[in-house]
DRENDO-1510 file (C-alpha; in Angstrom, 1 decimal, always signed):
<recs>
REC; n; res; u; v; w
REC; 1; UNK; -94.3; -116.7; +49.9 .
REC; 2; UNK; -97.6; -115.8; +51.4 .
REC; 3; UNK; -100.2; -115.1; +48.8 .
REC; 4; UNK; -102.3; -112.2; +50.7 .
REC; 5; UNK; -105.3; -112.2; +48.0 .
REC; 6; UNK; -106.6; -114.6; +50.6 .
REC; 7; UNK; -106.8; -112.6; +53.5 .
REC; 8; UNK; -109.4; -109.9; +51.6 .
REC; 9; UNK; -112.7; -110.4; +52.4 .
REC; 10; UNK; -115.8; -108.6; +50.7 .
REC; 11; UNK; -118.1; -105.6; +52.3 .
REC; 12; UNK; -120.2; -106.0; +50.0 .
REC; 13; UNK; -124.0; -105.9; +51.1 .
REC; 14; UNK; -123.0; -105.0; +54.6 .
REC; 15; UNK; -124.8; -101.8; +54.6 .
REC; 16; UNK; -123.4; -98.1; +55.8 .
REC; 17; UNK; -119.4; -98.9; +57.1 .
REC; 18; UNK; -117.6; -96.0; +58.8 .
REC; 19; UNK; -114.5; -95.1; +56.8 .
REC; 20; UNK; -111.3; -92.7; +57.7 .
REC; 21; UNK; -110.6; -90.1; +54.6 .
REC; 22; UNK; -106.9; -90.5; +53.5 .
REC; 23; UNK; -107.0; -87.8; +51.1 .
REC; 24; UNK; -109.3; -85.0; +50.4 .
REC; 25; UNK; -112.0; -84.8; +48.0 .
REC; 26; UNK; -110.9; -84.1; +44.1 .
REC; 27; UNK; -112.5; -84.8; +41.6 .
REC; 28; UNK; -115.5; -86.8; +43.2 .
REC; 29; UNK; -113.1; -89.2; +44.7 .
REC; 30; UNK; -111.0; -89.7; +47.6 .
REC; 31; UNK; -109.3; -92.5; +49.4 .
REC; 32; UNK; -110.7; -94.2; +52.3 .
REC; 33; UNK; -109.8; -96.3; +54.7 .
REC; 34; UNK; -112.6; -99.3; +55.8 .
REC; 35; UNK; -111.8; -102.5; +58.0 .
REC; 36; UNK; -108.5; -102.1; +57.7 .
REC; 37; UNK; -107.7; -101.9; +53.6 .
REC; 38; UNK; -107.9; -98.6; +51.6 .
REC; 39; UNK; -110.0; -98.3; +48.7 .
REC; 40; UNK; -110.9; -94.9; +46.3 .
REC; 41; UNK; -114.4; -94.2; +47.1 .
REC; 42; UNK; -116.6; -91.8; +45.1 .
REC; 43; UNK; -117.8; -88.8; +46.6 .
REC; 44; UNK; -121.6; -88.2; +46.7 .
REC; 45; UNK; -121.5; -84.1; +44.5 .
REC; 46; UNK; -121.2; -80.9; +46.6 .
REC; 47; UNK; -119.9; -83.0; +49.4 .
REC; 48; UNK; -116.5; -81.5; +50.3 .
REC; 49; UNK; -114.2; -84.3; +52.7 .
REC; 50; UNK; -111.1; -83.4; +54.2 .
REC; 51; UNK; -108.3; -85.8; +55.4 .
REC; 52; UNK; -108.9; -87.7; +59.0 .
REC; 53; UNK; -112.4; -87.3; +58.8 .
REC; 54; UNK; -115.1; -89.8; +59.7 .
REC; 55; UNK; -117.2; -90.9; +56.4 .
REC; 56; UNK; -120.3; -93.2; +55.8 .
REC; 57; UNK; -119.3; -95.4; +53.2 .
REC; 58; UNK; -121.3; -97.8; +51.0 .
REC; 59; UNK; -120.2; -100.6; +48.7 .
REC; 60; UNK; -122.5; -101.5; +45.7 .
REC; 61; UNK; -120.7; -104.3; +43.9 .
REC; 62; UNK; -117.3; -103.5; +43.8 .
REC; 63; UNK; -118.0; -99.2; +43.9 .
REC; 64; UNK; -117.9; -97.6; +47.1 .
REC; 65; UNK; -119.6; -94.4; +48.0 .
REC; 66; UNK; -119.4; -91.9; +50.5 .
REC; 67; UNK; -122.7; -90.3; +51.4 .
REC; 68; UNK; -122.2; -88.2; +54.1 .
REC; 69; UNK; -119.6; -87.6; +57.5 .
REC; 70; UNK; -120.3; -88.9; +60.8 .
REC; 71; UNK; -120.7; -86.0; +63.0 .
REC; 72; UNK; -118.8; -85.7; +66.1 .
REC; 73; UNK; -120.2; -86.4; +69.7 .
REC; 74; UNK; -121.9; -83.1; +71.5 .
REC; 75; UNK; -119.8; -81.2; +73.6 .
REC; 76; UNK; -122.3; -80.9; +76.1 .
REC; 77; UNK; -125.8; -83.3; +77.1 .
REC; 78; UNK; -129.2; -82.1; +75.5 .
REC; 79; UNK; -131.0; -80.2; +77.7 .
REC; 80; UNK; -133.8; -82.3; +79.6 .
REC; 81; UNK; -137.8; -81.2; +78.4 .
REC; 82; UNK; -139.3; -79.4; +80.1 .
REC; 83; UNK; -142.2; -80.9; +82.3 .
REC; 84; UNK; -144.5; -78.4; +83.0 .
REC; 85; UNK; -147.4; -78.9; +80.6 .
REC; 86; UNK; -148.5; -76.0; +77.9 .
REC; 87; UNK; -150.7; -73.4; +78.8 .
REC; 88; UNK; -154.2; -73.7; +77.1 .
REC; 89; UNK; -155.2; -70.8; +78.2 .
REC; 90; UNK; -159.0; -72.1; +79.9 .
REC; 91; UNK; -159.2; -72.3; +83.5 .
REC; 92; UNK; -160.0; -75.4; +85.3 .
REC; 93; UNK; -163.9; -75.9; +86.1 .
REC; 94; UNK; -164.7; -75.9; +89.6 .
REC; 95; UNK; -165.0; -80.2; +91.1 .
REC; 96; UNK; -168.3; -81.4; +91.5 .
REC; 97; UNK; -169.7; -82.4; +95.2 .
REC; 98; UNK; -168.8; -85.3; +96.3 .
REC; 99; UNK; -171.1; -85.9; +98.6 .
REC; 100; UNK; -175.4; -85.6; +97.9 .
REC; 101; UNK; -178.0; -85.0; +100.2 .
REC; 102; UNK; -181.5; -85.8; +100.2 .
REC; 103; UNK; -184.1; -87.8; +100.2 .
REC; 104; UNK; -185.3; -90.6; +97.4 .
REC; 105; UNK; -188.6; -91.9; +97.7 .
REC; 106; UNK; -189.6; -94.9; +95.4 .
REC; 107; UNK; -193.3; -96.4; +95.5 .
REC; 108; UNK; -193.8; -99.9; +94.6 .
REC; 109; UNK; -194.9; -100.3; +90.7 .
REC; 110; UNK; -198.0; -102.6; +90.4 .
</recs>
């Protein structure tokens, strides 16, 4: 018979993992399931989790904690800024001449 211990592996140190809640949050605690194997997780306080939904999960050592829930995509795009610049109130001053004219008369310096 197979020994399955072998085909664990450790998410330990792999930094925020995306977890599906089993079971809701009692007690600080709830089960979640991360790369494919289910592990109780505690539950960061006053953070409520209800089953199906999408969790950021963290392992320290063998521990796993849920921080927060991974917020669905908008139902619509952002609207795009808007590209007319903010009034400042102070007109323009008026452009100088571009063209001068005249006379410059320069003696020699001895």
């Amino acid at each position: 018979m197979a020994d399955l211990a072998d085909t664990r592996i450790s998410l330990a140190g792999q930094g925020a993992l995306v977890g599906i809640a089993r079971t809701a949050s009692a007690s600080n605690a709830c089960v979640v399931r991360v790369a494919g194997s289910e592990a109780t997780a505690r539950v960061v306080t006053r953070r409520s989790v209800a089953v199906g939904a999408l969790l950021l999960v963290f392992r320290r050592g063998a521990v796993s904690f849920v921080t927060d829930k991974v917020p669905a995509a908008p139902s619509s795009p952002p609207t795009p800024p808007s590209t007319t610049p903010p009034d400042s109130g102070d007109t323009a001053p008026d452009p100088k001449p571009i063209v001068t004219t005249g006379r410059l008369v320069c003696s020699p310096v001895t």
